[in-house]
N, C-alpha and C positions, 0 to 999 in steps of 0.2 A: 274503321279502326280507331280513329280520333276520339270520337263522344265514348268509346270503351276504354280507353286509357285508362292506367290506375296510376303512370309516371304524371303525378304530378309537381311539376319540376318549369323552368322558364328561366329565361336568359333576356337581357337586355343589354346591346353595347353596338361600337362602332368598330372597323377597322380599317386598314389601309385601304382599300378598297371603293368603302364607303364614306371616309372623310379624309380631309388634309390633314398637315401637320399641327396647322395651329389649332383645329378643332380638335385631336385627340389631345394634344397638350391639355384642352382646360376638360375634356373630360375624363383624363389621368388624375389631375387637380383632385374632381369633385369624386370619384373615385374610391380614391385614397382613405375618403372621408367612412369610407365602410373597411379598411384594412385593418386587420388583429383585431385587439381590443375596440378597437373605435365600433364592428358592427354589433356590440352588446346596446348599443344608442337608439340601435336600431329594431325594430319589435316582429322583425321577421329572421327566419336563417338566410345568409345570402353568404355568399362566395365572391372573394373579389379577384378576377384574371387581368391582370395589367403587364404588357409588353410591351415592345419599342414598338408595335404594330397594331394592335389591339388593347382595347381595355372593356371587356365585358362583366356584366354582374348576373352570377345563378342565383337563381330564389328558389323556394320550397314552398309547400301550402295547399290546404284545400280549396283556396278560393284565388288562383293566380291573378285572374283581369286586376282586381281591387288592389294586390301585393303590387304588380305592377303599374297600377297608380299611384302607389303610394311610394314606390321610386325615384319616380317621376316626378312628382312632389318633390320629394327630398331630393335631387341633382339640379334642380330647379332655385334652388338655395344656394347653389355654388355656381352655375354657368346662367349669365345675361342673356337674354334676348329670348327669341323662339329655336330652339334645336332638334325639338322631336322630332320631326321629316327626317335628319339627319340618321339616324338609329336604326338597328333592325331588332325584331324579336322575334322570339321562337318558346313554341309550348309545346308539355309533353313529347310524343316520339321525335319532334322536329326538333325538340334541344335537344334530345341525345342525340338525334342525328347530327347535325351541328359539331356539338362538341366533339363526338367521335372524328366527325371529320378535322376539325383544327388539332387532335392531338396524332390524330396520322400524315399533320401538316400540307394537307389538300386545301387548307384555305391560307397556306401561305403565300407569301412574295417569294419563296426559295422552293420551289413543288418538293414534298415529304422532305424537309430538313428536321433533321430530331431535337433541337436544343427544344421546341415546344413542349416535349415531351417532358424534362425535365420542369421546364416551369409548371406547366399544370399539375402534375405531383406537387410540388413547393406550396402553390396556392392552394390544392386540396388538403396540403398537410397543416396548416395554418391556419386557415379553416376549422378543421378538427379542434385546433388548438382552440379556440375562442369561442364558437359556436354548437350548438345543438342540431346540426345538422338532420333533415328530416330524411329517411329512411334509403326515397327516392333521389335524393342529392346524392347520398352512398354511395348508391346504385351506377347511378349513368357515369360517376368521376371514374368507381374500381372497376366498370367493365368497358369506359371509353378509354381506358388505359392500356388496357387486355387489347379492347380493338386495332387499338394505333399500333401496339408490338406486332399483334396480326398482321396488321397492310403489311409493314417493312419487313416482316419474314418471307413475305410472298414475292417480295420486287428484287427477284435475284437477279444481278449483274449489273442492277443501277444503286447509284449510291450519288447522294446529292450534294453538289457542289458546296451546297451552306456559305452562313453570312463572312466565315473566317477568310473563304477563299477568295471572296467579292473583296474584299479587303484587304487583301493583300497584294490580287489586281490591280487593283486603283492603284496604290504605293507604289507599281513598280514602273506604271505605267507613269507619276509623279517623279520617279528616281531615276530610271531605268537600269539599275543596279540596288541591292537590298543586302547584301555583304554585310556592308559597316552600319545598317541602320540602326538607331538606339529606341528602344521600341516601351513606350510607357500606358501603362492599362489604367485607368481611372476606373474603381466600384469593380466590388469583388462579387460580381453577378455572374448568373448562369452564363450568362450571354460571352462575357470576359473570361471566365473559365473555359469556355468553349473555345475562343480567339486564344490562349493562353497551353491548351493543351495542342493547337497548330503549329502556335512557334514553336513548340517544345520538337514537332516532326521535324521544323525547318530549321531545327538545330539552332536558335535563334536566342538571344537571351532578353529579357523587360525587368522592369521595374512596375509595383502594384503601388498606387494611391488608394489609399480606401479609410474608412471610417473610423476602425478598429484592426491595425495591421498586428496585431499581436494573435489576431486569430488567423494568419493566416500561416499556415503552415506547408509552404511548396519549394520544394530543393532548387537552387539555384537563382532565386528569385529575393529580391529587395523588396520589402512592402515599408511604406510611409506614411503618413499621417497626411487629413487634408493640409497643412498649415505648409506642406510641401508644394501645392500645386501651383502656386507663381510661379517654379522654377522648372514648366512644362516647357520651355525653351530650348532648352536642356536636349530633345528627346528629338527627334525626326518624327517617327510615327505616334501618333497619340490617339490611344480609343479612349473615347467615355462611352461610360455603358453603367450610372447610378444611379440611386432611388432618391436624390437631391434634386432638392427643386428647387433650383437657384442656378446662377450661370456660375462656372466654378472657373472656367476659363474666358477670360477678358482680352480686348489688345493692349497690346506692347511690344516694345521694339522687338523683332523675332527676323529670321532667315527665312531658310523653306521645313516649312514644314508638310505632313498630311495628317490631317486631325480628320478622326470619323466620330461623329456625335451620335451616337445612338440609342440617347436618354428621351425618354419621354414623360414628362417635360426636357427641353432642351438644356444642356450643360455647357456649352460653347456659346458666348454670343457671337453672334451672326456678322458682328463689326471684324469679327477674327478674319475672316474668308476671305476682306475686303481689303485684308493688305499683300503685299506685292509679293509675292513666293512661298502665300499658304494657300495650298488647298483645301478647302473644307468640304466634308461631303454631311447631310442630315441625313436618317434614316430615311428619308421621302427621297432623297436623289440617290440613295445607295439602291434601293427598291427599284425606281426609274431604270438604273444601270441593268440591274440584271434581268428586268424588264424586256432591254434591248438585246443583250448577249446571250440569256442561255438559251438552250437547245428545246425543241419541241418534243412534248415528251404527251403526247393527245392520246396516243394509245394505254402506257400506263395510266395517267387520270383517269380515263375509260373506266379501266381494271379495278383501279384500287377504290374507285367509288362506288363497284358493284358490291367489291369486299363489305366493304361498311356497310352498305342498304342492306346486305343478307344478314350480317351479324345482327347489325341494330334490330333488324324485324323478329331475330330468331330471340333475342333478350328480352324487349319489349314482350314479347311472348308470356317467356317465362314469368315475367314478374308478375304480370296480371295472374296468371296460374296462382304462385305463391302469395300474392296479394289475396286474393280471393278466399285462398285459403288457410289462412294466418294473420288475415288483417293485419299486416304490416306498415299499411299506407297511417297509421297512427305511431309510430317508431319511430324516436329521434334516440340520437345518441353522440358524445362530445366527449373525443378522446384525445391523446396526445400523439399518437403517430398512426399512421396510413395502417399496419398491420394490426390494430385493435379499434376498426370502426367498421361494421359493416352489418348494419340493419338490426344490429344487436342479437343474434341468434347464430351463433355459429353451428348446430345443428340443420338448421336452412341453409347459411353458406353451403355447409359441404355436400347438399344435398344438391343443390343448384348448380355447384362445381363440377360434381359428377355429370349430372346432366348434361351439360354444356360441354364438357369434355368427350361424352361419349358421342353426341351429335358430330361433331367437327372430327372424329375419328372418323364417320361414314364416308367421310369425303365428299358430300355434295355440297358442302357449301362453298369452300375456296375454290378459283381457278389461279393455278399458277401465270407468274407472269412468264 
């Protein structure tokens, strides 16, 4: 099936899994350096996915090996020493494999937690924005999106604990009461919106730090500018969760707090933790935690990874079909949002929509969980 692929597509990156904190911090860094605008610098399409967990780059192309040297090359410019051992990659049907599986959160720290879901849309839409995106990038982002809805349509009666609720743990297990806590969100990310619509269950009220709070528009909540964040003292619980790369929080004189840093790069230095009635947790020790607490869940991973390998095969499928016949694999297209990009031929779309739609009515392909 490999040497017939027509997805030609490729992923390079690290994640929690594969590297510590301080190695995704600097390949967040070098990253970065392909995000928006910055990958027009760049003489390939590439996608860039950075989370407190992962930081992977998709490419596009007919000749991947050489695109991904020339990655290589270029992150090489931004992180010292030797790092390649460090990294995994994946080509053709193994990156949509791949990506299918991290946006149905089977390669999470939190097993199928959905905030990933929201990211990868974000990054694909942003993307779009900047780039010429080649046909098969499209491809694997609109239908590894479709995928990840599939898994979690299928895992009826499990519903995943997510990072909000590791996090509130910790807190209470710091506090051991959460009543009166005064609860401050740093960066107005998915991730904090996530944490942000939990307090809201737990009846709970915060304060937003963020970059531009005049954009933030959420009932019941105080949004501030950075020039606020000295006064994190203020606050018992404090998430950072921003795309600053800079420690935004320092020591100083302080009580008890529990600050959870969830930036990658780091937003808290690390001297905070080391005084006497803060608790700090990094994304690496929040990971650790749930690591040790949650429940075993072997039989759905089982499941939801079958899910994936049948879809992913039965799409792969397809494209080579419509590849083949439509020379597609020459189709780029660069647009402004998610619902006006997709291979350029909306006649195919919906010809391909049906298809797929009518397959997956047969019922042989999902098993319930």
């Amino acid at each position: 099936m490999h040497s017939q692929c027509c997805l030609k597509v490729g992923v390079i990156g690290i994640n929690h899994k594969t590297a510590n904190l301080s190695f995704r911090e600097e390949m967040a860094r070098a990253g970065s350096s392909l995000l928006g605008e910055k990958a027009l610098f760049f003489p390939h399409p590439v996608l860039l996915l950075s989370t407190c967990n992962r930081t992977e780059i998709y490419f596009g192309g007919s000749d991947l090996a050489a695109i991904h040297s020339e990655i290589l090359r270029w992150l090489r410019g931004y992180i010292p020493g030797i790092f390649e051992h460090r990294l995994y990659s994946y080509f053709e049907i193994d990156c949509f494999l791949h990506l299918s599986r991290v946006i149905a959160g089977l390669d999470s720290a939190i097993f199928a937690e959905t905030e990933i879901q929201a990211q990868v849309k974000e990054a694909y839409a942003k993307a779009c924005t900047f780039s010429s995106l080649t046909s098969c990038m499209h491809y694997i982002f609109q239908k590894g999106l479709k995928v990840g809805k599939a898994v979690r349509s299928h895992m009826t009666g499990y519903k995943a604990p997510g990072l909000s609720q590791a996090i509130w743990q910790l807190a209470e297990e710091h506090f051991q009461c959460l009543i009166n806590a005064r609860f401050l969100l740093v960066g107005y990310s998915e991730v904090n919106r996530a944490v942000a619509h939990f307090l809201e269950k737990k009846k709970k009220r915060w304060t937003w730090i963020t970059q531009e709070p005049s954009n933030i528009c959420w009932p019941g909540c105080t949004p501030l500018g950075y020039e606020a964040i000295d006064r994190w003292i203020a606050y018992d619980c404090i998430v950072c969760a921003s795309a600053q790369d800079r420690f935004l929080i320092v020591a100083q004189p302080a009580f008890r707090h529990a600050i959870f840093d969830l930036s990658v790069p780091r937003n808290v230095d690390p001297e905070v933790g080391r005084q006497e009635g803060i608790m700090l947790y990094n994304i690496e020790q929040i990971n650790e935690w749930i690591q040790k607490t949650k429940s075993k869940h072997t039989g759905q991973l089982a499941l939801a990874q079958e899910i994936v390998r049948k879809e992913v095969t039965w799409l792969a499928r397809l494209y080579a079909e419509r590849a083949s016949k439509f020379n597609m694999s020459r189709i780029s297209w660069k647009g402004n949002h998610i619902s006006n990009v997709f291979h350029s031929c909306d006649e195919e779309n919906q010809s391909l929509e049906t298809e797929t739609k009518s397959c997956m009515r047969d019922g042989a392909k999902f098993a319930k969980f």
